[in-house]
C-alpha positions in Angstrom: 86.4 72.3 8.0 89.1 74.2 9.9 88.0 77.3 8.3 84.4 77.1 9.6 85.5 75.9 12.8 87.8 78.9 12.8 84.6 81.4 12.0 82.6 80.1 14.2 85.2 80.0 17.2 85.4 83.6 16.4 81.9 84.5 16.2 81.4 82.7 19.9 84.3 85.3 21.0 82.9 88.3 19.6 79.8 87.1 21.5 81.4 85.9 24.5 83.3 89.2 24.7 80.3 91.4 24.2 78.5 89.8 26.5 81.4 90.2 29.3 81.8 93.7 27.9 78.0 94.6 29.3 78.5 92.2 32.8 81.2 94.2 33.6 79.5 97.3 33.3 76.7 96.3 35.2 78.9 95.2 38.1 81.3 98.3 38.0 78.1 100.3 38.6 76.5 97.9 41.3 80.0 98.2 42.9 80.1 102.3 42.9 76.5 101.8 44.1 77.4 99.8 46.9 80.2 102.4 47.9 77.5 105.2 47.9 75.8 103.4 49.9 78.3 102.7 52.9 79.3 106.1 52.6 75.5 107.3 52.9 75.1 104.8 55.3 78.6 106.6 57.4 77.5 110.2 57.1 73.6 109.5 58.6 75.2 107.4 61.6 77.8 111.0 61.8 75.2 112.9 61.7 72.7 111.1 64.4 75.8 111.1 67.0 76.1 115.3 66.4 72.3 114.9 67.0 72.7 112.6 70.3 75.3 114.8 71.7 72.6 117.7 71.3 70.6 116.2 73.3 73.0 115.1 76.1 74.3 119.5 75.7 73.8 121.2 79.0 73.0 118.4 81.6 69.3 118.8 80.6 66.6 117.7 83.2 64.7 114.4 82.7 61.7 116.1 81.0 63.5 118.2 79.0 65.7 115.0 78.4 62.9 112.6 77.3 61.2 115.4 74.9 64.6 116.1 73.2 65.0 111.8 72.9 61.2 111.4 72.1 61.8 113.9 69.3 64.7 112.1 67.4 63.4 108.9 67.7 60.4 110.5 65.7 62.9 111.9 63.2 64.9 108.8 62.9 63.0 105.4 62.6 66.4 103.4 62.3 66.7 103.9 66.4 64.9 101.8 68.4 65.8 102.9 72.0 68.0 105.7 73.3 69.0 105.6 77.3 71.0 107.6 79.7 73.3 105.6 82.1 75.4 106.6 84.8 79.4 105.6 84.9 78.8 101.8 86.4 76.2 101.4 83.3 73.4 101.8 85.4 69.8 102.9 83.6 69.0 106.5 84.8 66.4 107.4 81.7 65.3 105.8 78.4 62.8 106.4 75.6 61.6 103.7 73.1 60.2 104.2 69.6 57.0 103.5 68.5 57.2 102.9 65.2 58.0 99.4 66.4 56.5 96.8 68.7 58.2 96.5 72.2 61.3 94.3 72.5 63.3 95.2 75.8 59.9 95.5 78.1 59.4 91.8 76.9 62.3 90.4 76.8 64.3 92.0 79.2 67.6 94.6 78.7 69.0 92.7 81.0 70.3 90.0 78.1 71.5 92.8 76.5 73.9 94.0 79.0 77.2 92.2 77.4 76.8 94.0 74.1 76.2 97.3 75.9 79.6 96.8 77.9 81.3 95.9 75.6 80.4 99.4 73.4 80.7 101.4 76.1 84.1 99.7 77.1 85.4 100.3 73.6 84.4 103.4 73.7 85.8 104.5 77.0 89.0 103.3 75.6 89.2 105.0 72.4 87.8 108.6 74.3 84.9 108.7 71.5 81.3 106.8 70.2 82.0 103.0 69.8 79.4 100.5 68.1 79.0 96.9 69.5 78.3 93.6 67.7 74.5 93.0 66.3 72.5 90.3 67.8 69.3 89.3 67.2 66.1 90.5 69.5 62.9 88.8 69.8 60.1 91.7 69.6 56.7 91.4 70.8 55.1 90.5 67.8 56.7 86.8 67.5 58.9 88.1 65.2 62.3 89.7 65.6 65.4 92.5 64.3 69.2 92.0 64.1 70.3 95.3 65.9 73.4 97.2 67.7 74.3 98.7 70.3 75.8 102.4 69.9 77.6 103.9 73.3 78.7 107.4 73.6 81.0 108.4 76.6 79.5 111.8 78.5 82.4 113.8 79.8 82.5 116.7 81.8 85.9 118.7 82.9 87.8 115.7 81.4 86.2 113.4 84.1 83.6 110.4 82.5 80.3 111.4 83.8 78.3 108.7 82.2 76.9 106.8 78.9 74.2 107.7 76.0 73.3 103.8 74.8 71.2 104.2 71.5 69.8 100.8 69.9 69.8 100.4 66.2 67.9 98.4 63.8 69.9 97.1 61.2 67.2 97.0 59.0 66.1 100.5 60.2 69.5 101.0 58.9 68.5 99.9 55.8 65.3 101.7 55.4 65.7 104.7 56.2 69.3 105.7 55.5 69.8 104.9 52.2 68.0 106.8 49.1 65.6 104.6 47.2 67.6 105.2 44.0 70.2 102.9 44.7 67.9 100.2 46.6 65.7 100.4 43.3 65.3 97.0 42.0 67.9 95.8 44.3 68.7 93.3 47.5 70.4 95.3 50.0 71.6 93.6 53.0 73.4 93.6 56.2 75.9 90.7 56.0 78.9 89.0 58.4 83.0 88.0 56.9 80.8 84.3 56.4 78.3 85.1 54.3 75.1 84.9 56.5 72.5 87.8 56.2 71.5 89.8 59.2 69.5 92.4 57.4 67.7 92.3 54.3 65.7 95.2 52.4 64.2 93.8 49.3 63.7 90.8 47.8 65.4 88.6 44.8 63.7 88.4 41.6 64.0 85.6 39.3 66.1 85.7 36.9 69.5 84.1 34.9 71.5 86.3 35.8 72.8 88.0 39.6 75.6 90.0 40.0 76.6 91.1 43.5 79.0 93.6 45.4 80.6 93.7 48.7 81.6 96.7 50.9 83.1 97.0 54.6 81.3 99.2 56.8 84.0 99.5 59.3 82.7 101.3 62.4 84.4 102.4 65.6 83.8 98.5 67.5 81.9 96.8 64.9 82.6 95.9 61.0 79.4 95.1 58.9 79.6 93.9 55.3 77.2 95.5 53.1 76.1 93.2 49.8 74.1 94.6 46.7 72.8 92.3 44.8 71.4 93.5 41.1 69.2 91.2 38.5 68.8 91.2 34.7 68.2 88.9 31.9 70.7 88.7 29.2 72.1 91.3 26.9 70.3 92.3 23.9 73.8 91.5 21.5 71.8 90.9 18.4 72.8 93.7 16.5 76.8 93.2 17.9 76.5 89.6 16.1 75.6 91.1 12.5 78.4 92.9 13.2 80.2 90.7 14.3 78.9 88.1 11.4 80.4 90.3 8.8 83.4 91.6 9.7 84.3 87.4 10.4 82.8 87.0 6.7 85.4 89.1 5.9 88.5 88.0 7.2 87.2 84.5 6.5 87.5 85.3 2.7 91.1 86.9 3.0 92.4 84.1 5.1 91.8 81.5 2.6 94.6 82.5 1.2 96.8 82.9 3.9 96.0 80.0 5.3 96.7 78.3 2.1 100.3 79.2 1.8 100.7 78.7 5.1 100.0 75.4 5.0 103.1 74.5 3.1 105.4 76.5 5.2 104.2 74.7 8.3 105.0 71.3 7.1 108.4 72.5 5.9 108.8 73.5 9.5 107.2 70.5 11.3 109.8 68.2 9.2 112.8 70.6 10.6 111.5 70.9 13.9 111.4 66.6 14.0 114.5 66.6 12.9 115.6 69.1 15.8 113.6 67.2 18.3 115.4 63.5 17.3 118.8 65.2 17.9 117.7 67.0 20.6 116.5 63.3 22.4 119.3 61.6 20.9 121.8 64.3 22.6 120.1 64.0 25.6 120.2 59.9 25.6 123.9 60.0 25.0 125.1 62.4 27.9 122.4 60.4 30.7 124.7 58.5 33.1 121.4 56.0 33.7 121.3 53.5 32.0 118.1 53.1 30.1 116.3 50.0 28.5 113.2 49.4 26.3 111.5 45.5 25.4 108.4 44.6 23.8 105.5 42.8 24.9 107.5 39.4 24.5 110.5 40.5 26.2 112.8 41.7 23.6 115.2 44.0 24.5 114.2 47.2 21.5 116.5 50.0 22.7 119.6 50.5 24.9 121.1 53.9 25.5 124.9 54.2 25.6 125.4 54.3 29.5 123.8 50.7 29.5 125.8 49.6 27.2 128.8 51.2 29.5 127.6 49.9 32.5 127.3 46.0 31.2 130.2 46.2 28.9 128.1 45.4 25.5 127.2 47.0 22.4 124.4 48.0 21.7 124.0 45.2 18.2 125.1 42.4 21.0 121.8 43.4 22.8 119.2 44.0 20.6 116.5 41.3 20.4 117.7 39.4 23.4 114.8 38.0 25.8 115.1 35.0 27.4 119.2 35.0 28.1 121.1 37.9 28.6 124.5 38.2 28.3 124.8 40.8 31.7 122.6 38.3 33.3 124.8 36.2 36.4 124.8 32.3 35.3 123.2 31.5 38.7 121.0 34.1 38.6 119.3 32.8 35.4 116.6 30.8 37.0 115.1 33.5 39.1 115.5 36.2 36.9 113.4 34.6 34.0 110.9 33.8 36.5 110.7 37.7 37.4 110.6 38.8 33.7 107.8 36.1 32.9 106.1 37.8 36.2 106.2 41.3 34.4 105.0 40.2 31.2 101.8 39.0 32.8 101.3 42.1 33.3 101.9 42.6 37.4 103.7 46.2 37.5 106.6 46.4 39.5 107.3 48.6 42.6 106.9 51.9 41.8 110.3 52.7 44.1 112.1 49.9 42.4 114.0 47.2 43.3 118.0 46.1 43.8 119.3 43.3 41.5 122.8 41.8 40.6 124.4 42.4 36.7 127.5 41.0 35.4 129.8 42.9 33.2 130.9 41.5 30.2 135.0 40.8 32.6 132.8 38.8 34.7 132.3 41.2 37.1 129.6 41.2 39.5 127.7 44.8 40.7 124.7 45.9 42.2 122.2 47.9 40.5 118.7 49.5 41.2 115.7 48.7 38.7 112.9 51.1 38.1 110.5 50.0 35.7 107.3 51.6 33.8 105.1 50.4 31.1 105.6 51.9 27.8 102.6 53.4 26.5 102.4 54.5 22.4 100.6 56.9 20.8 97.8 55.5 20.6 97.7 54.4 24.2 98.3 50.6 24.3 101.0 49.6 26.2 103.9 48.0 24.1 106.3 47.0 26.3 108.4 48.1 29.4 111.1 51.0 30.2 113.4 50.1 32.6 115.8 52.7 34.3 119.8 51.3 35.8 121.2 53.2 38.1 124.8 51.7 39.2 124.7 51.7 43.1 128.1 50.5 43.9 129.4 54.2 45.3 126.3 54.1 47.0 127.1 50.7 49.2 130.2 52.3 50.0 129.6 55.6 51.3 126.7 53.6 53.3 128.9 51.2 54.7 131.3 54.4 55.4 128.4 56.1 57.5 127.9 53.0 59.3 131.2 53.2 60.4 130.9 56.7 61.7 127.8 56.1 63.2 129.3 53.3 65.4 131.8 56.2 66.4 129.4 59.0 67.1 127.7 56.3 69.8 131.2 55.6 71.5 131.8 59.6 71.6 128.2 60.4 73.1 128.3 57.3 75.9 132.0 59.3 76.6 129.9 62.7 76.7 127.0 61.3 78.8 129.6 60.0 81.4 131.0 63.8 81.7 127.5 64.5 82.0 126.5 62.6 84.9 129.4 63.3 86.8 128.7 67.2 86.2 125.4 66.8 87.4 126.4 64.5 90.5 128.7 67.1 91.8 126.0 69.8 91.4 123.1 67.9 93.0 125.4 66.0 96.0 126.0 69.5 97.0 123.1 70.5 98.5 122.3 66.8 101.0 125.9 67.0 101.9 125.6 70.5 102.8 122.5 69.5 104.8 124.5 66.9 106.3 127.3 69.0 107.4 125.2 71.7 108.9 122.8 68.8 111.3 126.6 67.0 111.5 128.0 70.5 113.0 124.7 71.0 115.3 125.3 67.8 116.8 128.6 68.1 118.0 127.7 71.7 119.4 125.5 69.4 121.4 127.6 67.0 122.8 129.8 69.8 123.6 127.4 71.8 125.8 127.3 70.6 130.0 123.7 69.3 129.9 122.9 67.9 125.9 119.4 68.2 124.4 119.0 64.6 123.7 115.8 65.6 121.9 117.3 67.8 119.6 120.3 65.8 119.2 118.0 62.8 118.3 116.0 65.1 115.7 119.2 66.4 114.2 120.4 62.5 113.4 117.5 62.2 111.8 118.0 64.6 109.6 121.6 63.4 109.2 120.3 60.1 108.0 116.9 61.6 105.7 119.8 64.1 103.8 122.1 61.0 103.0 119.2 58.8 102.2 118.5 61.6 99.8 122.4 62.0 98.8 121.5 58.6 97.4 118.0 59.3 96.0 119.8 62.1 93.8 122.5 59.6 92.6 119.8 57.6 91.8 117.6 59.9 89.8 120.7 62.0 88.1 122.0 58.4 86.9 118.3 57.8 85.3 118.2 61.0 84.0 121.3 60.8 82.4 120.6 57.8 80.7 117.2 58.9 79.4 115.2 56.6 81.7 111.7 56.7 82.2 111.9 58.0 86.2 109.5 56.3 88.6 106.4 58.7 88.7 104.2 58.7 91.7 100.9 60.8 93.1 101.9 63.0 95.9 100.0 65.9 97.9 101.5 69.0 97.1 101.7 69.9 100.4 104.2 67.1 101.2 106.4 68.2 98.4 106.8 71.0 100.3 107.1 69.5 104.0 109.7 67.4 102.6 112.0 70.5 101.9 110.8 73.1 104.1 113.9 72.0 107.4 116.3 72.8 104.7 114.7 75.8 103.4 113.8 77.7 107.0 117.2 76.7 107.6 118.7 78.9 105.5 116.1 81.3 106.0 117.3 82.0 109.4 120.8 82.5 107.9 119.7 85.1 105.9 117.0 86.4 107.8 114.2 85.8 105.4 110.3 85.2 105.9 108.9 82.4 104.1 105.2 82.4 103.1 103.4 79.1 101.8 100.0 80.3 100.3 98.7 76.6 99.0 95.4 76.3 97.4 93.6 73.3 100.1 92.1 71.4 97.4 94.9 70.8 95.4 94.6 67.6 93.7 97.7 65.5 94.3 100.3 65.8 91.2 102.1 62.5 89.4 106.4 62.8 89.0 110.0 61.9 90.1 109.4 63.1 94.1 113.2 63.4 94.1 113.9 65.6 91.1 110.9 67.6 92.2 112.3 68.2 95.2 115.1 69.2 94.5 113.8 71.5 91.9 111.6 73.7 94.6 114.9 73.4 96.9 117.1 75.0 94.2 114.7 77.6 93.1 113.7 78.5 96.6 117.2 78.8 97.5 118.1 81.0 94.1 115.4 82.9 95.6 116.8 83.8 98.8 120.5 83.9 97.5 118.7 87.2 95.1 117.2 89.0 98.2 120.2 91.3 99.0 118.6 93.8 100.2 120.0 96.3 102.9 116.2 96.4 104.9 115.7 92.5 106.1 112.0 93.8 106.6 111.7 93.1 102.7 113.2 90.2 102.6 110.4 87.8 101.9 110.2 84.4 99.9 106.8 83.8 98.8 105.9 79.6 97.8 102.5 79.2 95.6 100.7 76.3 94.5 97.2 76.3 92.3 95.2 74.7 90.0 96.3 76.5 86.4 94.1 78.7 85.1 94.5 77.2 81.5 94.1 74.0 81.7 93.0 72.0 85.2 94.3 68.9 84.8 97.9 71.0 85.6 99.3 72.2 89.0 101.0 75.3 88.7 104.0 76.3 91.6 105.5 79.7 92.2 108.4 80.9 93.7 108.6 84.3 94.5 111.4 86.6 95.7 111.7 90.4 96.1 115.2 90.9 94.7 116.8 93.1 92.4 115.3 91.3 89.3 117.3 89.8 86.3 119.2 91.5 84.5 118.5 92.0 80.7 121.9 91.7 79.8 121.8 87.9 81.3 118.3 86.8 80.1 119.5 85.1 77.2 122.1 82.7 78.7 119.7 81.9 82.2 119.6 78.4 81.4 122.3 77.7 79.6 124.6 74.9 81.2 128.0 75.9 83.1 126.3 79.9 82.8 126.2 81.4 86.4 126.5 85.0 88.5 127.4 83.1 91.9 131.4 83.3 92.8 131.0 79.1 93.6 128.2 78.2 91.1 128.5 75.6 88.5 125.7 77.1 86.6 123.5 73.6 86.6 121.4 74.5 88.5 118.6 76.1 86.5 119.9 73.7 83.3 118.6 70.6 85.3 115.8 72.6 86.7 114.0 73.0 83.7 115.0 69.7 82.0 113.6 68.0 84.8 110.3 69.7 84.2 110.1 69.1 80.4 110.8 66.0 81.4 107.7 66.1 83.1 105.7 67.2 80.1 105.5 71.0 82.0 107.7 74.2 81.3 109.5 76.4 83.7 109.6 80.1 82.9 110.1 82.9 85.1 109.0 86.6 85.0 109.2 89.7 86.6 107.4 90.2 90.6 105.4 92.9 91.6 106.6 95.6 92.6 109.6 94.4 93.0 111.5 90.8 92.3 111.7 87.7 90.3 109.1 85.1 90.2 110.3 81.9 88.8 107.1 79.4 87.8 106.8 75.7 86.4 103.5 73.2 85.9 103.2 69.5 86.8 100.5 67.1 85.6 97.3 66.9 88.2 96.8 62.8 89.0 93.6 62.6 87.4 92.7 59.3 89.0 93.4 60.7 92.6 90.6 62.7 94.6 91.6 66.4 95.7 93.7 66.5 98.7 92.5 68.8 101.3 
């Protein structure tokens, strides 16, 4: 029986491979087709542009113009429309084909205008002819072409004089470019990276058998694929089989033999190589430091390995065929632990992951361990007991109890750090209000000393004295939240007030360092939810980074620009600029911007920028910063629009 089953597996193989043999030379050919034919398909749409730029040779007049168009379109049937546009894509001339029903006067070229920009575009940028994506055009007739745009820049003296737009048919394409040898008994199509069809010449055939080829027509703009597919019914292999039927004959009869003798030596070597394998397993069994056990379907225990034995303290004879009590079993775990082993032999697996139990070692002693447990499937798969695996887990209680330990010390250590923190970040943000307070403090007391006091701008600069210490505390406040990873009272607030709040302070040093602020702020902003405070003060310290960066020996130029919009992106997020006309950043510093304790000021702390943009992540925004136009740093950052709130105008 093996020996038939051995001729006729071979016979099947001849066959099989004969028959692969012929499918692979009808698909190596399809394939060198279908390269002949993108090439063809290259050099006609080569030669038609020489052709167009004939035409466009010489600034010819509008007569002379439509003739020479009229006359390709009648040479070329693939070409649908040909038109002459001026620089802003404007129609001057055009001439239609009329091999074909109307399209454009029906439709409308209007609906065509992306496609054509977007050739011409493409074109323009690559100083040469550029091909747009197909679409698909309804004609006149209630029926319809995929086609594509073709736009050829017209320069004159190196300056772009205008466009030559020539519509082709992708079936035109088809047709009349490529020879009927190779479209002979063939489906030749126009087809997109996805599969679907945009042009088909020819039509499938029935049959059991399609083979198919694929070839990129990459064009300047545009890539088309361009799929073959060939038909034919199965290979005439009858004469390969008698062939193939003898030469099997053949070796059949010599094999016999061979087989024969064979026979013998491969049980010799089946017996050796069981013998190998049983030392091999029993080698491996012996150095495992898991302890393994096997019992039957009444509990017995069948097979222990020696690190069981090692772990419980017992050999292997005092273990065999114990069920119901044993030895490494705890006397007051005997209860519960028969109950578990009369759970598993009604057949309930255990947890895949395993579970944690207690085993006593022949001293008496007492030790975790962690049970995984499989049925044990024979050969002739029937479960006839259960394998259990023992891994020791005493070093592993310790080292967790060690980690716990250390744990419990990292915490102390970071409540130490996040004290540092917040003290850091106190004596950064307190600077500013008592700055403020300082300055009003200072204005006051000029006041008092003058003959006749303003009492009105005395009153105003109390005020102030008491908003920048009720903000002193605000910052306290927010910092101390911050620090300890609070969620920060969020509320909805106009933009604009955001910026009232801080503009004293910011005109204020303005006129120190004679700069002109500009607020350009978009009306109907919709109001934006987060910490006012921190916010605040974010906008304070960029705006003053700003003007600190403006050292410039012409105060004409020094201007700080404020922006607020609706982001471009994504509107449910506010977007805020500041803008300065500085010097810029160095590369050199880029890196290391925001990194804490990093500054360029002689009396910085280098916070600043740290909280800055940990305040907006905070937020759920980002904070990035780029280069101004012409000159200058512009430092930007998002905040969430209150969705619920109405625009603010």
């Amino acid at each position: 029986m093996a020996l038939v089953g051995l001729v006729v597996a071979l016979l099947i193989t001849l066959v099989w491979l004969a028959g692969r043999y012929e499918a692979a030379q009808v698909q190596s050919r399809l394939e060198r087709d279908d390269a002949n034919a993108v090439d063809e398909i290259r050099s006609a749409l080569s030669r038609n542009i020489q052709s167009l730029q004939a035409i466009q040779f010489k600034n010819p007049t509008p007569a002379i113009w439509r003739s020479d168009a009229a006359q390709f379109l009648r040479e070329h049937r693939e070409v649908l429309r040909i038109e002459s546009r001026d620089p802003q894509l404007r129609i001057l001339h055009f001439v239609e084909t009329h091999y074909r029903p109307a399209g454009f006067d029906w439709l409308g070229r209007n609906n065509a205008h992306a496609d054509v920009e977007q050739a011409c575009s493409t074109a323009r940028r690559l100083s040469a002819p550029a091909y747009a994506s197909s679409y698909y055009l309804p004609l006149s007739d209630a029926q319809g072409a995929e086609v594509m745009e073709l736009c050829m820049p017209l320069m004159n003296m190196g300056q772009l004089t205008g466009y030559l737009v020539t519509t082709y048919t992708l079936k035109g394409i088809l047709e009349d470019l490529l020879s009927s040898q190779l479209t002979r008994s063939r489906e030749v199509s126009f087809t997109e990276g996805d599969g679907t069809r945009l042009a088909v010449l020819g039509s499938a055939q029935r049959s059991n058998r399609v083979f198919s080829a694929q070839q990129i027509l990459d064009l300047p703009g545009n890539t088309l694929v361009l799929r073959m597919d060939s038909w034919r019914g199965e290979p005439e292999l009858f004469p390969n089989v008698l062939t193939a039927l003898v030469a099997a004959m053949s070796l059949a009869l010599m094999l016999i033999l061979w087989l024969l003798a064979k026979d013998m030596r491969r049980r010799l070597k089946a017996e050796r190589d069981l013998a190998d394998a049983l030392a091999f397993r029993k080698a491996m069994e012996d150095s495992l430091v898991t302890g393994l056990r096997a019992r039957d379907v009444h509990g017995r225990i069948t097979y222990v390995n020696p690190a069981f034995c090692q772990m419980v303290g017992f050999s292997a004879e005092e273990l065999m065929g114990q069920s119901d009590n044993a030895p490494y079993w705890p006397p007051e775990f005997i209860q519960e632990y028969k109950q578990r082993q009369a759970i598993r032999l009604a057949g309930n697996s255990p947890p895949r992951e395993g579970f944690e139990s207690v085993f006593m070692h022949k001293d008496g002693t007492r030790f975790p361990v962690l049970i995984i447990e499989a049925p044990l499937i024979n050969a002739q798969g029937e479960q006839s007991g259960w394998m259990s695996a023992f891994l020791d887990i005493r070093e592993q209680r310790r080292v967790e109890e060690l980690s716990r330990a250390s744990q419990e010390r990292l915490q102390a250590t970071a409540r130490l750090a996040t004290m540092g923190e917040m003290a850091s970040l106190l004596s950064h943000e307190l600077n500013q209000p008592l700055a403020a307070i300082a300055s009003y403090a200072t204005g006051s007391v000029n006041l008092l000393h003058e003959t006749t006091p303003a009492m009105a701008d005395l009153e105003l600069a109390m005020k102030r004295i008491a908003q920048e210490a009720q903000r002193a505390g605000k910052v306290i406040k927010s910092v101390h939240d911050f620090v300890r990873r609070r969620d920060q009272t969020h509320e909805a607030i106009a933009v604009q007030a955001l910026f009232d709040a801080i503009m004293p302070l910011i005109q204020l040093q303005a006129r120190k360092l004679s700069v002109i602020v500009q607020q350009r702020i978009d009306p109907n902003l919709p109001r934006v939810r987060c910490d006012v405070t921190m916010v605040e003060q974010v906008l304070l310290n960029l705006a003053r980074n700003a003007m600190q960066a403006m050292d410039v020996p012409d105060i004409r130029h020094r201007r700080l620009e404020l922006t607020s919009r609706v982001s471009l992106q994504d509107p449910r997020w506010v977007e805020f600029f500041v803008a300065d006309i500085g010097p810029g950043i160095s590369p050199d510093i880029e890196g290391q911007l925001f990194t804490p304790f990093f500054t360029t000021k002689a009396e910085g702390m280098g916070l600043g920028l740290s909280l800055c943009r940990t305040v907006i992540e905070q937020h759920g925004g980002t904070l990035v910063y780029g280069p101004n136009t012409p000159l200058g740093t512009v430092f930007s950052f998002t905040l969430p629009a209150d969705v619920l709130a109405s625009p603010v105008v």
